[in-house]
N, C-alpha and C positions, 0 to 999 in steps of 0.2 A: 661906850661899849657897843658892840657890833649888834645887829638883827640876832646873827646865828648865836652869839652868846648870851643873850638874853633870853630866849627861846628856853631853856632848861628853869629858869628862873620864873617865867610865866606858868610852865608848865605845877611847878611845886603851888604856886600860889594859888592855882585853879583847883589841887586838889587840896588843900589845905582849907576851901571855901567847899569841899561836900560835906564836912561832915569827918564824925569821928572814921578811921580809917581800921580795919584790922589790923591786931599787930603781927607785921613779918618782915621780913629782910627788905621787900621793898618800901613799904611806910616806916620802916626805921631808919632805910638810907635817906628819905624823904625829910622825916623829923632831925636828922642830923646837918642837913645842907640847909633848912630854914636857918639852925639855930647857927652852922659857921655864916651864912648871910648877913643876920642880925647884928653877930660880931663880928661883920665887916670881912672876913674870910671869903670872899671872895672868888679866888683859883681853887680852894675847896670845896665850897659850896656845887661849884659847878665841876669839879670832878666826880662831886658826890654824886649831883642829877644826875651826870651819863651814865654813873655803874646803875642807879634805879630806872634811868629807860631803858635800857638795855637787858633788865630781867625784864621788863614788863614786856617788851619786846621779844623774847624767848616765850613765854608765857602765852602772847598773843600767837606765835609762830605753831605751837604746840597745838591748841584747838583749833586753828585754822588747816594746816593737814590733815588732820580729824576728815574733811570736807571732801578730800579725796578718796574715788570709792577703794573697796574692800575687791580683791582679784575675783572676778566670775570663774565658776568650776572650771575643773581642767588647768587651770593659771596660777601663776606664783606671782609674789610682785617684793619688791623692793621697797626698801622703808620710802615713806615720802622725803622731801627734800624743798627746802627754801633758801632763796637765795639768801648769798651771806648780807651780814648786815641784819636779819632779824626782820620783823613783818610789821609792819607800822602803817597807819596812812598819810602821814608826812612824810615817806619814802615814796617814791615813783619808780614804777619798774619793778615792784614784788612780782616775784615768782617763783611760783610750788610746781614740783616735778615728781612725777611716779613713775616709774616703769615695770610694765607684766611683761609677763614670759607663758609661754606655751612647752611641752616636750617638745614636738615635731619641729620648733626651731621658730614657732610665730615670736614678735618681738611686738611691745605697742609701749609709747610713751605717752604719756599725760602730759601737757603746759599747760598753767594757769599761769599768764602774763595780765596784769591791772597797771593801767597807765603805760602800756607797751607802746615803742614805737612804731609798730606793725602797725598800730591803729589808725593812722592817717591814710597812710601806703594802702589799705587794705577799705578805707573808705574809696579811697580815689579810682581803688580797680573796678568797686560796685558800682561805683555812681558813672565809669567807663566802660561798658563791655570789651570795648575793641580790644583795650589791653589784655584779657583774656581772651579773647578772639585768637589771638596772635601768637598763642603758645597751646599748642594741638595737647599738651597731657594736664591743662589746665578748663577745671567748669564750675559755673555759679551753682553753688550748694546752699540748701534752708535743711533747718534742726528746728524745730518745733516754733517756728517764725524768725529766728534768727538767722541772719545772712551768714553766708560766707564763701569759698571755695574748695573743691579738692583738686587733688593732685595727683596724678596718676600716669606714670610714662608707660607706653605700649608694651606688652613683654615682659613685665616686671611685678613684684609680686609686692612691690613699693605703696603705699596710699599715705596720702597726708589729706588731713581735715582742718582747716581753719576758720575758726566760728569769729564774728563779734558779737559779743554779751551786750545790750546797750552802749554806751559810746565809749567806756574806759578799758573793757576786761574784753579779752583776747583767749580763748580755748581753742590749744593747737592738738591733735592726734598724728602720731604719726605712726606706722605700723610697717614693717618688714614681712615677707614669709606670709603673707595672707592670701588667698582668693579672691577676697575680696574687700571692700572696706568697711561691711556690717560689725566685724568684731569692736572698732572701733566705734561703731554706734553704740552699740550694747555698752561702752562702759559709758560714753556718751548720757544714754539713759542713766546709769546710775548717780550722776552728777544731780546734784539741789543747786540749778541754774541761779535760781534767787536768790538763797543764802549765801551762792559764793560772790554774786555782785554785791549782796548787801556787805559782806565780811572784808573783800578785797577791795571795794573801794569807798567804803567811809570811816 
């Protein structure tokens, strides 16, 4: 039997070894893919696990948007959003998106990318000036000790912000229709830097 198919079956026997479990839809699809294991069921057992990671996995999706702030006065915002597939940390590449609105037409997106591929790219440009050197609406940006850059073409009422969070999580803003790029600090601010690394990547 493969790594990946085993994997569902480690999982039940880890939680099977905490302790009595509450009873609900996920500990009874739990308790039901031990017992088709036991008796040798097999393809059920682990169709069972998937349907139980997969709530837990909604579950965990659900208080993790939680994380993303609440619209500052004046703003609307859109429900949050996670990428499909559900929020895990055996998944690489989770990522939660929000987007505020202004009347007068301001627009600002939220990314919280963990285990992003930006994170190399985005090491490589810090530990390079030149490469930002090289692109006139590009500059090394700091958020409260954390690196990053923004993004800003002449003329343009365009800003992007891209932070790295320690070495896994990646917080991108991006804002249309602004002055300037403070709005995007401000929600910035309302971000809990720590709890979204400690949530997105363990």
């Amino acid at each position: 039997m493969s790594i990946r198919r085993t994997q569902p079956l480690l999982l039940v026997a880890a939680l099977c070894l905490t302790g009595s479990i509450q009873a609900d839809e996920v500990s009874d699809q739990i308790e039901a893919a031990r017992k088709a294991y036991e008796s040798g069921e097999l393809r059920s057992a682990i169709e069972t696990l998937n349907f139980a990671v997969n709530k837990i996995q909604e579950q965990m999706t659900a208080n993790l948007v939680k994380l993303l702030p609440e619209p500052l006065p004046g703003w609307t915002a859109d429900e949050p959003r996670s990428q499909a597939g559900g929020i895990a940390a055996v998944i690489t590449g989770t990522t939660l998106t929000r987007s505020y609105r202004r009347e007068d037409g301001a627009e600002i997106t939220l990314r919280l990318m963990a285990d992003s591929p930006l994170m190399p790219m985005l090491t490589m440009a810090m530990s390079m000036p030149f490469v930002m050197q090289n692109n006139p609406d590009m500059k090394t940006y700091s958020f409260k000790g954390y690196r990053g850059m923004l993004e800003h073409a002449a003329n343009t009422q365009d800003y992007e912000i891209t932070l790295m969070v320690g070495n896994r999580l990646v917080i991108q803003g991006k804002g249309s229709h602004l002055a300037d790029s403070k709005p995007i600090e401000a929600y910035f601010e309302r971000l809990d830097l720590e709890a979204l690394q400690t949530a997105l990547t363990h």
